[in-house]
C-alpha positions in Angstrom: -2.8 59.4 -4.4 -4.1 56.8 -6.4 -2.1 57.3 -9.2 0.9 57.6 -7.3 0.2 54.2 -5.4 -0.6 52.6 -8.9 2.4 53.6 -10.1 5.0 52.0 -7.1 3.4 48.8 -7.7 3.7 49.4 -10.9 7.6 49.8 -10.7 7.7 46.9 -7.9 6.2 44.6 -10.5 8.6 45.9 -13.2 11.8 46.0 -10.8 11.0 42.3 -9.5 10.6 41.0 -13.0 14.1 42.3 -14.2 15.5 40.9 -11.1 13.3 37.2 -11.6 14.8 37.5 -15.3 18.0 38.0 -14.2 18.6 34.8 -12.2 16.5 32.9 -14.2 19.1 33.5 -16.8 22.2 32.4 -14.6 20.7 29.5 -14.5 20.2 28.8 -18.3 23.9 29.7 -19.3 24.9 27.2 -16.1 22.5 24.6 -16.2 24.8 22.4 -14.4 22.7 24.4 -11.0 20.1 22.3 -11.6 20.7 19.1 -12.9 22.7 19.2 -9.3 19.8 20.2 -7.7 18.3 17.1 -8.6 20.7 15.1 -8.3 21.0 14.4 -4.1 16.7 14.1 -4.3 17.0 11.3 -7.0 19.3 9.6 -5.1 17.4 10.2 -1.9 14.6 8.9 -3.9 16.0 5.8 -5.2 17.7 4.5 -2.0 14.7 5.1 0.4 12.5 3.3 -1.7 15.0 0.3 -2.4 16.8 0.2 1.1 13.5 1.5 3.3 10.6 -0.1 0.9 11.0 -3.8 1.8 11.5 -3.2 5.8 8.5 -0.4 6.4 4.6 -2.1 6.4 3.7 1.1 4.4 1.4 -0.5 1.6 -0.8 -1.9 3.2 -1.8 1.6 4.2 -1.3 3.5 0.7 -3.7 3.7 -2.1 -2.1 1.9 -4.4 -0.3 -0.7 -2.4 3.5 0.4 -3.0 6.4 2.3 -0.7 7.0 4.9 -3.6 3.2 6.7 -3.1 3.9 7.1 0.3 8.1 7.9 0.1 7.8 10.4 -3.0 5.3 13.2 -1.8 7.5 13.5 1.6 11.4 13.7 -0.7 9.5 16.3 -3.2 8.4 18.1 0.2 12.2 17.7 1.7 13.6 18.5 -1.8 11.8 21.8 -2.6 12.3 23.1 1.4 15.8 22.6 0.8 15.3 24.3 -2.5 14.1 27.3 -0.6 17.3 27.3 1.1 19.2 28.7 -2.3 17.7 31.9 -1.8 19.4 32.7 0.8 22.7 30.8 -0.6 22.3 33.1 -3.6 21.8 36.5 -1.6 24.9 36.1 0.1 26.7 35.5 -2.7 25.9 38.4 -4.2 26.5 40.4 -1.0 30.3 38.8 -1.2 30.7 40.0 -5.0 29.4 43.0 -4.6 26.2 42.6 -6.5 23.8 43.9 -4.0 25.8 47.0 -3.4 25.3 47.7 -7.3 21.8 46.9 -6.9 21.5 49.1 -4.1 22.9 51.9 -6.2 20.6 51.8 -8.8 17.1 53.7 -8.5 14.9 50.7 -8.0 12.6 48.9 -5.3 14.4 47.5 -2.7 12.0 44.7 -1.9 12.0 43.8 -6.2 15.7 42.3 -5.3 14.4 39.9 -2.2 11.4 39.0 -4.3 12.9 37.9 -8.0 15.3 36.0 -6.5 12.7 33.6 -4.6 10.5 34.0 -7.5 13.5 32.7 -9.4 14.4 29.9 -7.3 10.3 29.2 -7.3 11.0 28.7 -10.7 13.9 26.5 -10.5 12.2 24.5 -7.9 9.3 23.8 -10.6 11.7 22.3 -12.8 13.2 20.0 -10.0 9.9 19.0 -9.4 8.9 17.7 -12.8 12.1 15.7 -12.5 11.7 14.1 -9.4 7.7 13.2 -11.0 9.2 11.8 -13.7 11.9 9.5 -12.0 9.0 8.8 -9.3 6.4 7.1 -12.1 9.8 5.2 -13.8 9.7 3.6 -10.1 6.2 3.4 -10.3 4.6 5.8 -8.0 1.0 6.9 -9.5 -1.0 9.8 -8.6 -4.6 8.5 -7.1 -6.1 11.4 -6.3 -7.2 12.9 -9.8 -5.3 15.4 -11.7 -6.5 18.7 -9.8 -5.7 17.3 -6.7 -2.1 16.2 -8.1 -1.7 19.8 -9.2 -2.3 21.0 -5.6 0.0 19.1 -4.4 2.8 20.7 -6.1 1.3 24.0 -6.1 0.7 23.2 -1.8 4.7 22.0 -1.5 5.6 25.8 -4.1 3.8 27.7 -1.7 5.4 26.5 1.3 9.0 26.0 -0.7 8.8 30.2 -1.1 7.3 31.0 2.5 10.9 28.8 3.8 12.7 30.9 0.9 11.8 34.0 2.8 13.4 32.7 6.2 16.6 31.6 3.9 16.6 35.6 2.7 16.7 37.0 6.1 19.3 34.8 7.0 21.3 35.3 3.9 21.7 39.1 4.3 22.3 38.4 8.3 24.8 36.1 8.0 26.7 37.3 4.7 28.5 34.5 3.8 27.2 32.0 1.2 28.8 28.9 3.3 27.4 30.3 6.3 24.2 30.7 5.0 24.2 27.0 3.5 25.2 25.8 7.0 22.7 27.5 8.8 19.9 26.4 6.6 21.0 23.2 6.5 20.9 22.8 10.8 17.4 24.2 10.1 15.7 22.4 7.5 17.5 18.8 8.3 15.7 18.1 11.7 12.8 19.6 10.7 12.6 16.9 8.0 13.9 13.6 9.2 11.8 14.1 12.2 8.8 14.4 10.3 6.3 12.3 8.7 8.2 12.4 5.5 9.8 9.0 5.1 8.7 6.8 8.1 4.6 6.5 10.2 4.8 9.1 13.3 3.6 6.1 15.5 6.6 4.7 14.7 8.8 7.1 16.6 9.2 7.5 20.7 6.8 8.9 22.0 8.5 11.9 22.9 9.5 12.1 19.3 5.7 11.9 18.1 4.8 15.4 20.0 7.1 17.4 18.2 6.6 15.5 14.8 3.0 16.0 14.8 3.3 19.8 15.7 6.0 21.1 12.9 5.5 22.4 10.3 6.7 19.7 7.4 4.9 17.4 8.7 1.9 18.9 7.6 3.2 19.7 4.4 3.9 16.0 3.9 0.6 15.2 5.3 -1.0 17.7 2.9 1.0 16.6 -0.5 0.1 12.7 0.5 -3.8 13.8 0.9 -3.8 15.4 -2.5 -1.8 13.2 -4.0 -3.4 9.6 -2.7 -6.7 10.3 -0.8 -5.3 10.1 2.5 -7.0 11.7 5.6 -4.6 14.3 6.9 -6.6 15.6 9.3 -6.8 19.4 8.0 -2.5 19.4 7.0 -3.8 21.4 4.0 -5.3 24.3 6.1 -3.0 24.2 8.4 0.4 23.8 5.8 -1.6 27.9 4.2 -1.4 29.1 7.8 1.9 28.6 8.3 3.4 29.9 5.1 1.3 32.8 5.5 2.4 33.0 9.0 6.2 32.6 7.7 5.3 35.0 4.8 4.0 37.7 7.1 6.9 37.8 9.2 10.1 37.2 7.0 9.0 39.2 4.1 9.3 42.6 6.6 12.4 41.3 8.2 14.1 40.2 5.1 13.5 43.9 3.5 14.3 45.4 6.7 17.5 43.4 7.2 18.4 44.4 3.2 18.3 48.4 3.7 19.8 48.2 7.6 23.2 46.3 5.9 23.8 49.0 3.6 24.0 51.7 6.9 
């Protein structure tokens, strides 16, 4: 029994890698994917911090005294949610091409599909990230936190990135259409962002406005990156950012294999 167990996982491992390797390599020959990718959050970047900077009494508030600590963790957080989204962009594509019907017709894990394509796009979102660090200290942001905390902060906004990648898989296989799919993440993830603590104070907004902004989930991502990135008190957004991805984890990872082997019936 234990030999038999060892050996699925060892097959899962094996089956996800080739998959992982697969994608990863689509985007090397068309590297074009991600110098796009980065493009909309460096602009993003650059125009908050210009247009936003001088209007919003941020600094006086932010280690460090400048708009770009407090704007950059909350576009990195906006930029690698919407990173997540590509999973299930990708999936659907490959549903339209006839990919996943191949896959499907080969003797390998069904899950390893699911899981080296968010492991890819994990991947991909690392690289975005160094980029968006770099053009953040040409503008002058500076981590103040220490260096393990400033990993943990892109390790915290990963972890959360492939918990949403999950939710963009299920909806990917549901929906079946790559434009679709984009759409639907997009009506998602947008809200969920602006109305968050990611470019503006929450005590700036209604009040209405401040209930739900306080109570979703990217807000304590943002919260969470700016704590490990500049010393701010988040009030526990680090805790409570893990319970959510594992929440998300725990459901979409099921649904998202379940939805995979119910399309092919």
């Amino acid at each position: 029994m234990f030999m038999t167990l060892c050996r699925r996982a060892y097959f899962q491992v094996n089956d996800t890698v080739v998959i992982t390797r697969r994608n990863v390599l689509r985007y090397l020959r068309l590297p074009q994917l991600v110098v796009f990718s980065s493009i909309q959050p460096i602009m993003f970047l650059v125009l908050f911090n210009y247009v936003f900077g001088g209007a919003i009494d941020a600094g006086s508030g932010v280690p460090g005294g400048k708009y770009i600590n407090y704007l950059l963790p909350g576009i990195l957080a906006q930029t690698m949610l919407f990173g997540g989204l590509q999973t299930g962009i990708g999936l659907a594509e490959d549903m339209g091409r006839g990919i996943i019907d191949r896959f499907r017709s080969l003797p390998m894990s069904r899950g390893a599909v699911m899981a080296g394509r968010t492991f890819s796009d994990l991947i991909r979102n690392i690289t975005v990230a160094g980029i968006m660090l770099t053009v953040g200290s040409i503008l002058g942001f500076r981590f103040q936190n220490g260096f393990i905390d400033a990993v943990g902060m892109v390790l915290i906004l990963l972890f959360f990135s492939f918990a949403i990648s999950w939710i963009a898989a299920f909806m990917g296989l549901s929906v079946g259409d790559a434009e679709t799919a984009q759409i639907a993440g997009f009506l998602m993830i947008f809200p969920l962002t602006f109305a968050s603590a990611a470019f503006v104070p929450i005590q700036t907004m209604p009040s209405w406005l401040q209930v739900f902004a306080r109570n979703q989930p990217v807000t304590h991502v943002v919260l969470a990156a700016r704590e490990l990135a500049l010393g701010i008190p988040s009030g526990g957004a680090i805790w409570k950012t893990v319970v959510w991805g594992l929440a998300i984890l725990a459901i979409f990872i099921p649904l998202a294999i379940y939805r995979y082997r119910s399309s092919a019936k």
